[in-house]
C-alpha positions as CSV (number, residue, x, y, z in Angstrom):
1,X,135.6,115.3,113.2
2,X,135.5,117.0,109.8
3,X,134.9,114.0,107.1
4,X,135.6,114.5,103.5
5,X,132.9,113.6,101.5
6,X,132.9,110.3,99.0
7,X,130.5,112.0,96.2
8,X,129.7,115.6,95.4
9,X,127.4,117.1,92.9
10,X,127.5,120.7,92.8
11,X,125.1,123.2,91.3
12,X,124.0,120.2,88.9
13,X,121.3,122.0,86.1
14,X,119.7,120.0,83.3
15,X,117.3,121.4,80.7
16,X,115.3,119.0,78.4
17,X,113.2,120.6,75.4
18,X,110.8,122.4,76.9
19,X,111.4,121.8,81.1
20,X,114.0,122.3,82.9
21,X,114.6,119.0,84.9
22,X,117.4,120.4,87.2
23,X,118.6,123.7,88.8
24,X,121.5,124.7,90.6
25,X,120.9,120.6,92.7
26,X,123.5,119.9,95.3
27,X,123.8,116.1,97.2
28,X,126.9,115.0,99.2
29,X,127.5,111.8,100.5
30,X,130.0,111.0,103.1
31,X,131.8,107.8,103.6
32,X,130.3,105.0,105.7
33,X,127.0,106.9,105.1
34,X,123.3,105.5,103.7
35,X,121.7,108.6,102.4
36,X,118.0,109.7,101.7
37,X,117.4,111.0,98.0
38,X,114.0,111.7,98.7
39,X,111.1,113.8,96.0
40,X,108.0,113.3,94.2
41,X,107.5,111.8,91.0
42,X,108.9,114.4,88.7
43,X,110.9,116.0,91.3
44,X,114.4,115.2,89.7
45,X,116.1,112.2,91.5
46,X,116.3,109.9,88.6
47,X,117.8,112.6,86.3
48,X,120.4,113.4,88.9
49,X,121.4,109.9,89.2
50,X,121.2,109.6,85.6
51,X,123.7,112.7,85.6
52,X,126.0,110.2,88.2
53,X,125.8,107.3,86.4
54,X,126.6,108.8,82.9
55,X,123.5,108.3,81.3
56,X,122.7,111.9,80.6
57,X,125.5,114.6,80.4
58,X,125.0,117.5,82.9
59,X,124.3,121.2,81.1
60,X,126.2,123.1,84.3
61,X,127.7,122.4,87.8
62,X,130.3,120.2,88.7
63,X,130.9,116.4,90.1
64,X,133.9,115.5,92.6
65,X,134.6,111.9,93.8
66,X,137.4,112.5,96.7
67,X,137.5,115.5,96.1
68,X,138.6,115.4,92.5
69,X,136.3,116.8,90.2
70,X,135.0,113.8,87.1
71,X,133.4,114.0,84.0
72,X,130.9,110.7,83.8
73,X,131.0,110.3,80.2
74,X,129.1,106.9,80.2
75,X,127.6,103.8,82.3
76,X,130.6,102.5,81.7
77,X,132.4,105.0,82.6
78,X,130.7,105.6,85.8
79,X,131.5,101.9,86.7
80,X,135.2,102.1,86.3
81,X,135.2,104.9,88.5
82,X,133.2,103.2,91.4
83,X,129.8,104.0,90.8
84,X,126.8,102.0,90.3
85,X,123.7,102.0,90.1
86,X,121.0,99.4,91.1
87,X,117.6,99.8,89.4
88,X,114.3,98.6,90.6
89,X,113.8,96.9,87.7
90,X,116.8,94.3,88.1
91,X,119.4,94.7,85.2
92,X,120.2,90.6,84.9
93,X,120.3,88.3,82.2
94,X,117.9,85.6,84.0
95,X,119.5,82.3,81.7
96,X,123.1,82.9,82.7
97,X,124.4,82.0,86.0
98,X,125.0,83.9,89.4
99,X,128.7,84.0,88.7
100,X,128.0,85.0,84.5
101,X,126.0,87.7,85.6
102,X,128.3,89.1,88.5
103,X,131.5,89.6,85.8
104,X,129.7,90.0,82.9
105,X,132.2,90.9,80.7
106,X,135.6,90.9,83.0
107,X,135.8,87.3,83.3
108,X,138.7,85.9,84.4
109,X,140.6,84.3,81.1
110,X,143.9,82.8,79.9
111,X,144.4,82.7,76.4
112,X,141.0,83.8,75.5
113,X,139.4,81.2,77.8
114,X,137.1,82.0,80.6
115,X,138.8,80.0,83.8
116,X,135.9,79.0,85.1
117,X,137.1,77.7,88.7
118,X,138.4,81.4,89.2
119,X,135.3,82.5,88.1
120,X,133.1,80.4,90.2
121,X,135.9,81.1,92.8
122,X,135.6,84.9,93.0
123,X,131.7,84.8,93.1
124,X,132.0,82.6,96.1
125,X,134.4,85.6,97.6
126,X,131.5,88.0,96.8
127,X,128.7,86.1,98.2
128,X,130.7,85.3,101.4
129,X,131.1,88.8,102.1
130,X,127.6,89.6,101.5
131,X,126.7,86.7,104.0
132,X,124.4,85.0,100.9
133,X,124.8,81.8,100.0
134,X,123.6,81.4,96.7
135,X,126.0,78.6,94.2
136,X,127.4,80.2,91.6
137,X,126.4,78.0,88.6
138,X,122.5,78.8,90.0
139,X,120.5,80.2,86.7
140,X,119.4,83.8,87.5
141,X,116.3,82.9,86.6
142,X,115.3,80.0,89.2
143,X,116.5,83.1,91.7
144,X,114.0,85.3,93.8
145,X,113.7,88.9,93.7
146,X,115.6,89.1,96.7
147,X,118.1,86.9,95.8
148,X,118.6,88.9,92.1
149,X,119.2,91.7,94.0
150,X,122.2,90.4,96.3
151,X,123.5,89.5,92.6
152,X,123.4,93.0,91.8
153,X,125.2,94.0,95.0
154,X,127.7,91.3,94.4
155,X,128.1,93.1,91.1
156,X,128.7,96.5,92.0
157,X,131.2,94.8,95.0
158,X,132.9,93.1,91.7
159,X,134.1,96.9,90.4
160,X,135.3,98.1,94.0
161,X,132.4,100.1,93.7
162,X,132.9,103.6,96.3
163,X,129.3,104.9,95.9
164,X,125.9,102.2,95.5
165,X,122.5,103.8,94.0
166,X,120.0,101.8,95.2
167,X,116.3,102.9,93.4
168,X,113.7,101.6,94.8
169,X,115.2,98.7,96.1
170,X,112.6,97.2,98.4
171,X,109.4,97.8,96.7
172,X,108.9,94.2,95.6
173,X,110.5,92.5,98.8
174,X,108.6,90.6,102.1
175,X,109.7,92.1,105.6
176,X,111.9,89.6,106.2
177,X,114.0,90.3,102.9
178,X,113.9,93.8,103.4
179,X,115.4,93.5,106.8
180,X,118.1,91.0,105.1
181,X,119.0,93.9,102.4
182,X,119.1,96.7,105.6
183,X,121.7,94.2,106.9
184,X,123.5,94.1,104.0
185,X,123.4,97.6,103.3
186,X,124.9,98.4,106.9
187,X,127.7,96.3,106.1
188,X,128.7,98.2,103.0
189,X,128.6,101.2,104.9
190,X,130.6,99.6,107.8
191,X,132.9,98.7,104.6
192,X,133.4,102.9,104.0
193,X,131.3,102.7,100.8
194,X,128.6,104.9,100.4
195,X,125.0,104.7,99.7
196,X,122.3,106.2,97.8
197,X,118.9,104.9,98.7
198,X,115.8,106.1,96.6
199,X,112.4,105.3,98.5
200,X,108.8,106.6,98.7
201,X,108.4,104.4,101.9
202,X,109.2,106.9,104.7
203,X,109.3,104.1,107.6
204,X,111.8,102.7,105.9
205,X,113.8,106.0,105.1
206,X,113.8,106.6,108.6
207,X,114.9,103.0,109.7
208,X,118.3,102.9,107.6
209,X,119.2,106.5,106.4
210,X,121.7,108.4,108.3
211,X,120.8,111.7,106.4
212,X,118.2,112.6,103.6
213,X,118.1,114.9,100.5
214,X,115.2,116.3,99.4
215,X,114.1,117.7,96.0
216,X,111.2,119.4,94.7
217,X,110.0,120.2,90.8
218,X,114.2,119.8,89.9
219,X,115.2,122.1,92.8
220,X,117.5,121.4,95.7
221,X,115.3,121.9,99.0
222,X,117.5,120.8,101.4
223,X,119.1,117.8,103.8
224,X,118.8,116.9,107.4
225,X,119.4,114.0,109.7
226,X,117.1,111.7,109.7
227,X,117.9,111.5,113.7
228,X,116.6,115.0,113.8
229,X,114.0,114.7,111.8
230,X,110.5,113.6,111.1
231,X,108.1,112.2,108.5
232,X,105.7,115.2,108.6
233,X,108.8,117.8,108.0
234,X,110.1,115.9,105.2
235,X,106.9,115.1,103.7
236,X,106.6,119.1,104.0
237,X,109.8,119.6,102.3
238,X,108.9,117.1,99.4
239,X,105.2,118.6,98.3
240,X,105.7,122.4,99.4
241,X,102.9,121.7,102.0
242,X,101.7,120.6,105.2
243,X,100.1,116.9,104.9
244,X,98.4,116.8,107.9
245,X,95.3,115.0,106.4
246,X,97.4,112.6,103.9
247,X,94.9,110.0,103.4
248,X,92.1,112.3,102.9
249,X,88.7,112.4,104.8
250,X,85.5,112.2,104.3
251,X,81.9,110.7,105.6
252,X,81.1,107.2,104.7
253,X,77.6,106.7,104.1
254,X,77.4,103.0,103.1
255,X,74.5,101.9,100.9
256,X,73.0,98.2,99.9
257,X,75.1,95.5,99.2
258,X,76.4,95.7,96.3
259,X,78.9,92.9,96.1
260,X,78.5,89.5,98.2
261,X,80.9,86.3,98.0
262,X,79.6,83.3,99.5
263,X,82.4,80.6,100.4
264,X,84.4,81.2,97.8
265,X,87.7,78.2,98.0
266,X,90.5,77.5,95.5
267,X,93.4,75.0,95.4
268,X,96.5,75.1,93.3
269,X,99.3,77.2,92.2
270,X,101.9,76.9,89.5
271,X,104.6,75.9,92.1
272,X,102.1,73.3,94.1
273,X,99.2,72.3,92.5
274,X,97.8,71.0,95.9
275,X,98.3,74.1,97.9
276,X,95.3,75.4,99.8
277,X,95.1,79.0,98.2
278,X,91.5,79.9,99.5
279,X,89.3,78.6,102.1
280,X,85.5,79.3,102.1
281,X,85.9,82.9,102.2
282,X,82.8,85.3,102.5
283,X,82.0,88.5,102.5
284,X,79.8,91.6,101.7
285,X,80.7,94.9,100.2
286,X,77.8,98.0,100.3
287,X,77.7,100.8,98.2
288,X,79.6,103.8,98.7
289,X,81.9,102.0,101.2
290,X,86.2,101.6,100.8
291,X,86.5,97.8,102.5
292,X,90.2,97.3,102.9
293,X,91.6,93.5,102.6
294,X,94.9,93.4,104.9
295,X,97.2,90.4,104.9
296,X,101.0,89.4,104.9
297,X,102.2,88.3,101.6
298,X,101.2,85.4,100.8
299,X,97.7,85.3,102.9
300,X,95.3,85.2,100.0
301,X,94.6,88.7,99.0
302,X,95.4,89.6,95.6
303,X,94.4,85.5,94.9
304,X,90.8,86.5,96.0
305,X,90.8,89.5,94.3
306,X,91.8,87.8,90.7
307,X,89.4,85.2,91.6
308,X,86.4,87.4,91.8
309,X,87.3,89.3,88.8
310,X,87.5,85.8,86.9
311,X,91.3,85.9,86.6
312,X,91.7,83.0,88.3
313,X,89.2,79.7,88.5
314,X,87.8,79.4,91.7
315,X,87.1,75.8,92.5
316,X,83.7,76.5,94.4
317,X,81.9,79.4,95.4
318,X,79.2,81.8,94.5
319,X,79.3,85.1,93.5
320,X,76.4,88.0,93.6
321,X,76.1,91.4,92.1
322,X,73.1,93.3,93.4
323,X,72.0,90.5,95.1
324,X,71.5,88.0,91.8
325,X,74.2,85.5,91.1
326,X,76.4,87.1,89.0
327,X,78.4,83.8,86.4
328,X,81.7,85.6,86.8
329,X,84.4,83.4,84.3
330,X,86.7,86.1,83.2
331,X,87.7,89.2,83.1
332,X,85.0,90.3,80.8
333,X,82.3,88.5,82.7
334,X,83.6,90.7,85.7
335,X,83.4,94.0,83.6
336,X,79.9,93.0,82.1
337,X,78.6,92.9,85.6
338,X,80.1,96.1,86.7
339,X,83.5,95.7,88.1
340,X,86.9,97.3,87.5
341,X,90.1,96.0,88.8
342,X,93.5,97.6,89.1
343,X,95.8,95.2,89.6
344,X,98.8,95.6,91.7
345,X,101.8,95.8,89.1
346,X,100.9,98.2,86.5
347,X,103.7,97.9,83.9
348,X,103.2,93.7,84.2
349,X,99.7,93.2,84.5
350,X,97.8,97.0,83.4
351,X,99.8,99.0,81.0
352,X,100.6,98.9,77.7
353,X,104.1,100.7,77.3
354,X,104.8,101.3,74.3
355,X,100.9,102.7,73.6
356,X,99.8,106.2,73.8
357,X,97.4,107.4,77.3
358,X,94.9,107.8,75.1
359,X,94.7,104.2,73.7
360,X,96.0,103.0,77.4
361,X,92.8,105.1,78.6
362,X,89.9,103.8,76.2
363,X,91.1,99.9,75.8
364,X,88.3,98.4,78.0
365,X,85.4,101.2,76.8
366,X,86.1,101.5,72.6
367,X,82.2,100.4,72.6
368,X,81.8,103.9,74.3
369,X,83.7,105.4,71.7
370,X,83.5,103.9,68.4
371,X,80.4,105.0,65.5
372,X,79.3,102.0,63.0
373,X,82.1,100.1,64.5
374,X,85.0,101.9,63.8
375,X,86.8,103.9,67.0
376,X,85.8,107.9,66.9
377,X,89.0,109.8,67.2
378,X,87.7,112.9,68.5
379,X,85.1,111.2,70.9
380,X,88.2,109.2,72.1
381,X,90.3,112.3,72.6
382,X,87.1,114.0,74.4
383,X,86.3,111.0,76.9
384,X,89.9,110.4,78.1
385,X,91.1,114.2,78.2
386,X,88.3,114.5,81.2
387,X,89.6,111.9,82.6
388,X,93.4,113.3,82.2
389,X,92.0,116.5,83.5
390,X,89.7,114.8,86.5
391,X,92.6,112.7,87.7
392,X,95.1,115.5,87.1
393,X,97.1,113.2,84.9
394,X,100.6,115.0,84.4
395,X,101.4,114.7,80.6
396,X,102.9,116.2,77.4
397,X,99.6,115.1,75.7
398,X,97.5,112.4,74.8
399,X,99.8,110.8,72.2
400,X,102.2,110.6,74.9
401,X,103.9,107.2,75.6
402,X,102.6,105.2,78.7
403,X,106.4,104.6,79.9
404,X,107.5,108.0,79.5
405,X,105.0,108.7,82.4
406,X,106.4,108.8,86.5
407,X,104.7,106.3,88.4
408,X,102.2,108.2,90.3
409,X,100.4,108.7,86.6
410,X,101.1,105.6,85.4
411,X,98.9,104.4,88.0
412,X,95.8,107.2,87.4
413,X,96.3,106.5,84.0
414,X,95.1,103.0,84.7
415,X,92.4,104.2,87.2
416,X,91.2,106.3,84.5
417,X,90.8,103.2,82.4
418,X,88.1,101.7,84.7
419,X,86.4,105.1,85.8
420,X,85.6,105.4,81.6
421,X,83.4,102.0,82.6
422,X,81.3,103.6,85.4
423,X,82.2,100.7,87.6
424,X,79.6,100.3,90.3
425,X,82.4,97.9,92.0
426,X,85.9,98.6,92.2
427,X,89.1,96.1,93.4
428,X,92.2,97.9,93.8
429,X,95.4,96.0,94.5
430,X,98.1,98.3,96.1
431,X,96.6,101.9,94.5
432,X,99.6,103.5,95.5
433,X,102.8,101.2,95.4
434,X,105.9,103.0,94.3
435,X,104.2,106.4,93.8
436,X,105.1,109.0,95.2
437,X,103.5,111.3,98.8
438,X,101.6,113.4,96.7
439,X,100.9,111.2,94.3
440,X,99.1,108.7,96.9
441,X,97.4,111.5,98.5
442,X,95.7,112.4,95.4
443,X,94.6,109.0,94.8
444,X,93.8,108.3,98.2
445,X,91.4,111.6,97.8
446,X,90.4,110.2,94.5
447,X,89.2,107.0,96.4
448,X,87.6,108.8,98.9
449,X,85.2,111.1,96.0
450,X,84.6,107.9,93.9
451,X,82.8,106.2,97.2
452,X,81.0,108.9,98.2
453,X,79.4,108.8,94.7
454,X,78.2,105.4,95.5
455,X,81.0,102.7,94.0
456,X,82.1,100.2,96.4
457,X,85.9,99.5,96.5
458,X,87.3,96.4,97.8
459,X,91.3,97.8,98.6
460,X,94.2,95.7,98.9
461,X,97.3,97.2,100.6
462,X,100.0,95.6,102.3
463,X,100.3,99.4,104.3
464,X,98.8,98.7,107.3
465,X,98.5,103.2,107.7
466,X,96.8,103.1,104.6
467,X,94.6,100.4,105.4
468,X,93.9,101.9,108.8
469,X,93.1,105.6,107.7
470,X,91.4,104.7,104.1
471,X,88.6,101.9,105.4
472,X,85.4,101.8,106.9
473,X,85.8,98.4,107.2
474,X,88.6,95.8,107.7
475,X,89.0,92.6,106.5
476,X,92.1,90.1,106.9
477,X,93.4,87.0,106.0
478,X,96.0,84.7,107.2
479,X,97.3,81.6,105.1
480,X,94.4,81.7,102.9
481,X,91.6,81.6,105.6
482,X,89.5,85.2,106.5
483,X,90.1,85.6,110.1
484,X,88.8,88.7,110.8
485,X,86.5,91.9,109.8
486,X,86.8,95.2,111.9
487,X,85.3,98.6,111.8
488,X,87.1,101.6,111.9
489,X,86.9,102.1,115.4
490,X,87.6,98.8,116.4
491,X,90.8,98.6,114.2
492,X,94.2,99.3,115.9
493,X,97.8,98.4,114.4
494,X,97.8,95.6,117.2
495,X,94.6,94.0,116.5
496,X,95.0,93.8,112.7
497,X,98.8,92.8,112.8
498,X,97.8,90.0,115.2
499,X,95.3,89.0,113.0
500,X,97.4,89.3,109.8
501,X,100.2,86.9,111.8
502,X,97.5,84.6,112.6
503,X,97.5,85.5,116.7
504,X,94.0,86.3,117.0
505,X,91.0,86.2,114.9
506,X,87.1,87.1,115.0
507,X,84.3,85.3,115.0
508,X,82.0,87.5,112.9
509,X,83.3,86.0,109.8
510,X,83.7,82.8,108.0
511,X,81.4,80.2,106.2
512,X,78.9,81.7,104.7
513,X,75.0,80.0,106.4
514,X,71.8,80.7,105.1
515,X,69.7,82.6,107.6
């Protein structure tokens, strides 16, 4: 049966001073349909939904919704004509309420008066139909990711929305809330509205698209069926080459310790003061060596990791760099004794925004650069443009803005950083969330060249492919406790996601003993 399509964008180009983000892009998305819009950093997707939801004006091609060709002049715009847009950072005011936030602006009102029952009324309608139950006079703020985001949905339902965006939607979401939005998203395309999804997780891509899109450097590559399709041909499609070794390879050659934590325990978090966080955790980490920590969320991992970099207090514990006990307090203790961290949210906890990727670049190693106490400009510009050039760091220039970069060199950008410092020990907390296939695999073979010059890295990923293919060895935690440590050959998706759900564990770790 010949379906007319919901959405098309025809020969959509877009030229900004200098590059030409779009050429001659085509996407069509049917009704009842989730589809793929899949590309690398850079490749074009969030100018041609930008171009679809009125944020930037097209320079050629043409846009039909049902077959009637539309001019988006504005967000607004695109909104009263059924299309919205979801971003992965959530667009909600966090001290109005669920119902505030779902008719911002077209609340129901008699004589100028909000009617607040309607209001409250309505939301309920919304939620319902979403399957959420979430009160309407709840502050946004007391809400969880997850639960923003069924807001948003509720929103976009609130306009008789015809075609969803949906950017990045699950990068900040457990398993189970993932699986709660693919639920949800199957029943808007049950409903006959169509769906955009934006992802750089391929499992996922697979799981719930019925077709994907693929573009590459602003160009229209192509679309298939995801039911005919695999990861390796779209990965293909996406970087203009096979990927057959995407995590990189290379020979491990392990050295002396260089890193050892000895029962390390903390209680307490914001939320419960008495929870058990930690629980006498110990462990060794050699030169040269990638040591990946896997765990569900929640487990322990990145708690451990801002404990050892003296983020966090740890309430007992020793620490030992190079075999001496190493008084680790903070941050700067950490770096003093030779560690670099990247944490695992860049913008929140890494970046600073609004700052150039030069000053981004030298914050933690000005000593390095600075004469008589005041910062040397061109040594600056020298250190961190071998970095830019080492790490490949896609940019304008120097003096470019931190936020005007994609998210793959966002995150090098903040790599970079720590490499200035010569770190002889390394903690990386998800080195390649939200970034892009090519993106990871030059990080991943970034990873792979910084051990075999002797760092150690400690990595933290909640991909159990990555942790698999990147470590030499495996450590995991459950609940706060380390149940288990594996080698590369002993490590298999069953064995670690037993012991990550707390089904088995090994004996060859736990409390630390003195020989």
């Amino acid at each position: 049966m010949n379906v007319q399509p919901i959405l098309k964008m025809e020969g959509i180009s877009k030229r900004f001073p200098g590059v030409q983000a779009l050429h001659d892009v085509h996407l069509e998305v049917l009704p009842g349909e989730i589809h793929g819009l899949l590309g690398e950093n850079g490749a074009g997707k969030s100018t041609l939904m930008k171009i679809l939801s009125g944020v930037y004006r097209k320079d050629s091609g043409r846009v039909l919704l049902r077959d009637q060709e539309i001019e988006v002049n504005n967000p607004h715009h695109a909104q009263t004509l059924g299309i919205t847009i979801i971003h992965q950072e959530l667009n909600l005011m966090p001290n109005l309420t669920v119902a505030e936030n779902v008719f911002i602006g077209r609340e129901p009102n008699r004589f100028s008066f909000v009617q607040w029952r309607k209001l409250h009324e309505q939301t309920r309608q919304l939620t319902d139909r979403l399957g959420i139950h979430l009160p309407p006079t709840t502050p946004v703020r007391n809400l969880s990711v997850a639960e923003r985001q069924m807001v948003e949905i509720a929103r976009a339902l609130s306009v008789k929305s015809q075609i969803i965006i949906m950017d990045e939607p699950t990068s900040a979401l457990t398993e189970n809330e993932v699986e709660h939005l693919f639920d949800i998203m199957r029943d808007l395309k049950a409903q006959g509205l169509g769906v955009i999804f934006i992802s750089h997780r391929m499992d996922e891509v697979f799981q719930i698209c019925d077709r994907i899109t693929v573009l590459r450097d602003g160009e229209f590559v192509g679309t298939v069926q995801a039911s005919e399709s695999s990861a390796d041909e779209v990965i293909r499609m996406m970087v203009g080459r096979p990927v057959a070794e995407f995590f990189g390879q290379g020979e491990s050659h392990p050295g002396d310790v260089v890193l050892e934590v000895r029962n390390l325990s903390k209680t307490g978090t914001s939320e419960d003061p008495q929870k058990r966080v930690l629980s006498q955790i110990s462990f060794r980490l050699r030169r040269g060596e990638i040591v990946g920590l896997a765990g569900l969320v929640g487990s322990g991992r990145t708690d451990l990791a801002r404990c050892i970099f003296g983020v966090d207090p740890r309430d007992e514990g020793e620490i030992y760099v190079n075999g001496s006990p190493a008084a680790i307090h903070s941050p700067r203790d950490a770096i003093r004794a030779g560690m670099g961290m990247v944490p695992e949210d860049r913008k929140l906890q890494a970046l600073f925004l609004a700052m150039s990727v030069q000053a981004n670049t030298s914050m933690a190693s000005l000593g390095d650069v600075a004469q008589w106490g005041f910062i040397s400009g061109g040594r600056e510009r020298q250190v961190v443009g071998s970095y830019v050039e080492k790490l490949n760091i896609r940019l304008a220039n120097l003096d470019q803005r931190a936020l005007d970069l994609s998210g793959g060199n966002q995150q090098k950008v903040v790599i970079s950083r720590w490499l200035a410092l010569k770190p002889q020990i390394l903690i990386m907390d998800e080195p390649t969330r939200g970034i892009d296939v090519g993106a990871k695999a030059e990080v991943h073979a970034l990873m792979r060249q910084l051990a075999q010059e002797g760092v150690a890295i400690l990595m933290i990923s909640s991909e159990l492919p990555e942790v698999l293919a990147m470590s030499d060895r495996i450590l995991v935690m459950h609940e706060g406790d380390l149940v288990g440590e594996l080698t590369r050959e002993e490590a298999t998706p069953e064995r670690v996601g037993a012991m990550m759900t707390g089904e088995e564990s090994s004996l060859s770790v736990g409390k630390y003993e003195e020989a």
